[in-house]
Backbone as CSV, one residue per row, in Angstrom:
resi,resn,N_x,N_y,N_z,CA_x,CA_y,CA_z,C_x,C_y,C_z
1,UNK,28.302,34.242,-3.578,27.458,33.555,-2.615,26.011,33.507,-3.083
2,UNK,25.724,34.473,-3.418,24.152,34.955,-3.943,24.273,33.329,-5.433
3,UNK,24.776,33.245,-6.095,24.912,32.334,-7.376,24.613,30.755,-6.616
4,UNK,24.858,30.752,-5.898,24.600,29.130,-4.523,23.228,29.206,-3.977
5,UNK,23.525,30.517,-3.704,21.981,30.253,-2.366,20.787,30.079,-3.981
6,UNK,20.374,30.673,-4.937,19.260,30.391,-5.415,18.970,28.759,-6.070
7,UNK,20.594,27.924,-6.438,20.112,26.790,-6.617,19.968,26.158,-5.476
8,UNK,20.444,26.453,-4.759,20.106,25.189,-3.191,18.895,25.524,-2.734
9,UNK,18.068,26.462,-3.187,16.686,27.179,-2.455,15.865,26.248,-3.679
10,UNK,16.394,26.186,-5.212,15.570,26.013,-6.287,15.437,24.121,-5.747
11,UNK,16.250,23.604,-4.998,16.580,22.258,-4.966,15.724,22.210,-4.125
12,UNK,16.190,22.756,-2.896,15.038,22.518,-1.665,13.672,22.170,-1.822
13,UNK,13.183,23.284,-2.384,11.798,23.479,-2.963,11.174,22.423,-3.888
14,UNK,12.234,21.940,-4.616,11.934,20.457,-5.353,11.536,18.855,-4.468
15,UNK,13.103,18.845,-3.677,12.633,18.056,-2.697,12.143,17.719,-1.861
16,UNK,11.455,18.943,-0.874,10.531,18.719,0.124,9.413,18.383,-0.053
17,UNK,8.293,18.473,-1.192,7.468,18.183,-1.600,7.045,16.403,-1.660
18,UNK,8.787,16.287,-2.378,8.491,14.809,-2.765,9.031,13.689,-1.390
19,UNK,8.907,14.486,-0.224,9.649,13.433,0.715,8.190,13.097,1.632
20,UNK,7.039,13.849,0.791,5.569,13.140,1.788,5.390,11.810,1.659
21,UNK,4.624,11.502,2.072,4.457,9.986,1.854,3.365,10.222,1.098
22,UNK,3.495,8.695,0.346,2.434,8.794,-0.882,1.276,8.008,-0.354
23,UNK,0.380,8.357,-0.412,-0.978,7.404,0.036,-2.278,6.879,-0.809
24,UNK,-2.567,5.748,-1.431,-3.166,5.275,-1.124,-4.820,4.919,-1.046
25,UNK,-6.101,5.705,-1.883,-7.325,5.734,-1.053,-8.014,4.966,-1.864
26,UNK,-8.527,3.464,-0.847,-9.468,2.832,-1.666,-10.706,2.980,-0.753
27,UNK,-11.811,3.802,-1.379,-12.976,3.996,-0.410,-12.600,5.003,0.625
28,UNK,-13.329,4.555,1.792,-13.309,5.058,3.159,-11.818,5.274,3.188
29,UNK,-10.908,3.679,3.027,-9.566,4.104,3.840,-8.079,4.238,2.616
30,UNK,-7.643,5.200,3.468,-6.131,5.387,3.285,-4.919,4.755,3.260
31,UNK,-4.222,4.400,2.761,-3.112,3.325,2.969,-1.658,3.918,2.641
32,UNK,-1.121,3.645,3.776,0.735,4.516,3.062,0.782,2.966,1.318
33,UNK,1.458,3.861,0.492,2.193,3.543,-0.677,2.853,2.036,-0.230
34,UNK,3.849,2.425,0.857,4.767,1.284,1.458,3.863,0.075,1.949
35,UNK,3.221,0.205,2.876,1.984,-0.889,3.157,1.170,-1.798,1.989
36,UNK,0.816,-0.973,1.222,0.065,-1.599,-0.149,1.030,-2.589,-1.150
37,UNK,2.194,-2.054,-0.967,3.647,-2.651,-1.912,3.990,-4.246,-0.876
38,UNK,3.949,-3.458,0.604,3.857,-5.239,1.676,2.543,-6.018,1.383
39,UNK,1.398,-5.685,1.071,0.430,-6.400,0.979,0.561,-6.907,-0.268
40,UNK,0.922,-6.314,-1.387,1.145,-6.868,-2.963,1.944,-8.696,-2.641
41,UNK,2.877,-8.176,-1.902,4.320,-9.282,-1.766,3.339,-10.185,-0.807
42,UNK,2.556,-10.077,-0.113,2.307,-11.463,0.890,0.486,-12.063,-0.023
43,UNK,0.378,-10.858,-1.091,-0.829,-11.416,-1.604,-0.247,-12.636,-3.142
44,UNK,1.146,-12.428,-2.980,1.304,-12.998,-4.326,1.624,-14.319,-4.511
45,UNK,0.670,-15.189,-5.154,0.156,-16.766,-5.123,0.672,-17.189,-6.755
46,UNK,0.718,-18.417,-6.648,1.020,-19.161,-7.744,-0.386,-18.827,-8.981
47,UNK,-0.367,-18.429,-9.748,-1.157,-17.633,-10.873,-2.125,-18.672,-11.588
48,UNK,-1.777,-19.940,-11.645,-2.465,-21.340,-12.443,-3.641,-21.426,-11.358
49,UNK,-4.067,-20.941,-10.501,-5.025,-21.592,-9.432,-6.345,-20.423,-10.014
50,UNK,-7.484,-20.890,-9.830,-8.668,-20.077,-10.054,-8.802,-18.879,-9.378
51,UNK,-9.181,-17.640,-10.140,-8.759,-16.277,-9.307,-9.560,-16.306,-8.288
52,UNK,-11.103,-16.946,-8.324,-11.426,-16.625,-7.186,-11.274,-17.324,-6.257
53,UNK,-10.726,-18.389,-6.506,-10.430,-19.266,-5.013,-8.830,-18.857,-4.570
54,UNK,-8.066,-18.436,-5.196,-6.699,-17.366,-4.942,-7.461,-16.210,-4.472
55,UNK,-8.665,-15.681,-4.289,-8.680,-14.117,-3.900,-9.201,-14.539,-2.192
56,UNK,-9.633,-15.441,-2.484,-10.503,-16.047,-0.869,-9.339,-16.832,0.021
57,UNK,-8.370,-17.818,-0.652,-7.271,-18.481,0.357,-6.444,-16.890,0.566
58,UNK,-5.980,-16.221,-0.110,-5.057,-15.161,0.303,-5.722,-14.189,1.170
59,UNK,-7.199,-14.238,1.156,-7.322,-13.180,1.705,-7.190,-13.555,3.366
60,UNK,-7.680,-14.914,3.504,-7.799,-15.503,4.750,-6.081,-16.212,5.443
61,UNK,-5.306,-16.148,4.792,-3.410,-16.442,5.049,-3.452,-14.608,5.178
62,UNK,-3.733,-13.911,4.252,-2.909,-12.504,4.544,-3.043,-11.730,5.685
63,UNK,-4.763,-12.022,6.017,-5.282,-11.292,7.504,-4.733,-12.202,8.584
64,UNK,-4.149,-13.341,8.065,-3.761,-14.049,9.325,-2.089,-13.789,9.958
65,UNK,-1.247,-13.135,8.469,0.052,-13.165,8.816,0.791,-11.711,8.963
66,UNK,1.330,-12.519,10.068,1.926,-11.229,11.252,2.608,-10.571,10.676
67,UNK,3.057,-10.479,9.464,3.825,-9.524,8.338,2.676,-8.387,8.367
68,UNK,1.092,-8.502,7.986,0.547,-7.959,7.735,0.506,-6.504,7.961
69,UNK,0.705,-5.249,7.361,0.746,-3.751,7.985,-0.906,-3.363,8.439
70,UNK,-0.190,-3.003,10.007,-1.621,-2.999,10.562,-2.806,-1.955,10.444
71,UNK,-2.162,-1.252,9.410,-2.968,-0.512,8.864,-4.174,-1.615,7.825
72,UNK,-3.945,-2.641,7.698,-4.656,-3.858,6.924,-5.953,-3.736,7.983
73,UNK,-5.775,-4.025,9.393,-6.174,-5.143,10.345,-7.988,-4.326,10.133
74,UNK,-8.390,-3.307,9.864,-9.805,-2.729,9.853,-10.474,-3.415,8.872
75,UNK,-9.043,-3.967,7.495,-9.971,-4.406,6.677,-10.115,-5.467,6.423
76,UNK,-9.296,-6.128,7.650,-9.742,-7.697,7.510,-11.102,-8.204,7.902
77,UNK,-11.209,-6.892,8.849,-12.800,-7.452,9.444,-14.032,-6.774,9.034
78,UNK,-13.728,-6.694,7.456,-14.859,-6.378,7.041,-15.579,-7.656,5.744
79,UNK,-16.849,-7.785,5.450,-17.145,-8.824,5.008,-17.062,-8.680,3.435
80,UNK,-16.487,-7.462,3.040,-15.629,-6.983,1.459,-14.273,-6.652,1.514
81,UNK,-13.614,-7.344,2.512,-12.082,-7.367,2.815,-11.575,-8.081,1.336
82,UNK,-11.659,-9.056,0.763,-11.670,-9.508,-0.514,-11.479,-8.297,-1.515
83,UNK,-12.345,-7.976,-1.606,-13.068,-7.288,-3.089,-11.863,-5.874,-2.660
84,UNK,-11.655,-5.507,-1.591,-10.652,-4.539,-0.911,-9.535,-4.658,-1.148
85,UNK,-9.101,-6.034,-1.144,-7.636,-6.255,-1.588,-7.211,-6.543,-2.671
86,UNK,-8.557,-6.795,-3.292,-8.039,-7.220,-4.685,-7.792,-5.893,-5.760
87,UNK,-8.604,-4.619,-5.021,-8.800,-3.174,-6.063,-7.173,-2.521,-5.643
88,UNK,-6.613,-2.887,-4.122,-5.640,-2.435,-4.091,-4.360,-3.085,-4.574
């Protein structure tokens, strides 16, 4: 019995660590891992268009769509919401 319990203790100890959530910090704010991976997918535009006029239409469709994780919504209303989404 003793030969069980130390790998299932050695396992435990492995996996609890890795079941936090991963986060995230650009600046001031925090972002779950998962949120930043939804914002990647609704920021992603046809690539031939000028980056900065792709960083300004997406930024203004992404704060608008209800997909958005509302962990976003603080940084839509800031006037470097742009420059915010583009570092994340």
């Amino acid at each position: 019995m003793k030969g069980i319990v130390f790998p299932v203790t050695v396992m435990l100890l492995i996996l609890v660590p890795s079941s936090q959530p991963v986060y995230v910090q650009e600046g001031e704010f925090s972002f779950p891992l998962e949120a930043v991976k939804k914002l990647k997918e609704l920021l992603a535009v046809n690539t031939t268009a000028s980056p900065h006029m792709m960083a300004r239409t997406n930024f203004i469709s992404v704060c608008a769509n209800p997909e958005l994780p509302e962990e976003f919504q603080p940084v839509c209303q800031r006037d470097d919401a742009p420059a915010i989404f583009n570092r994340l």
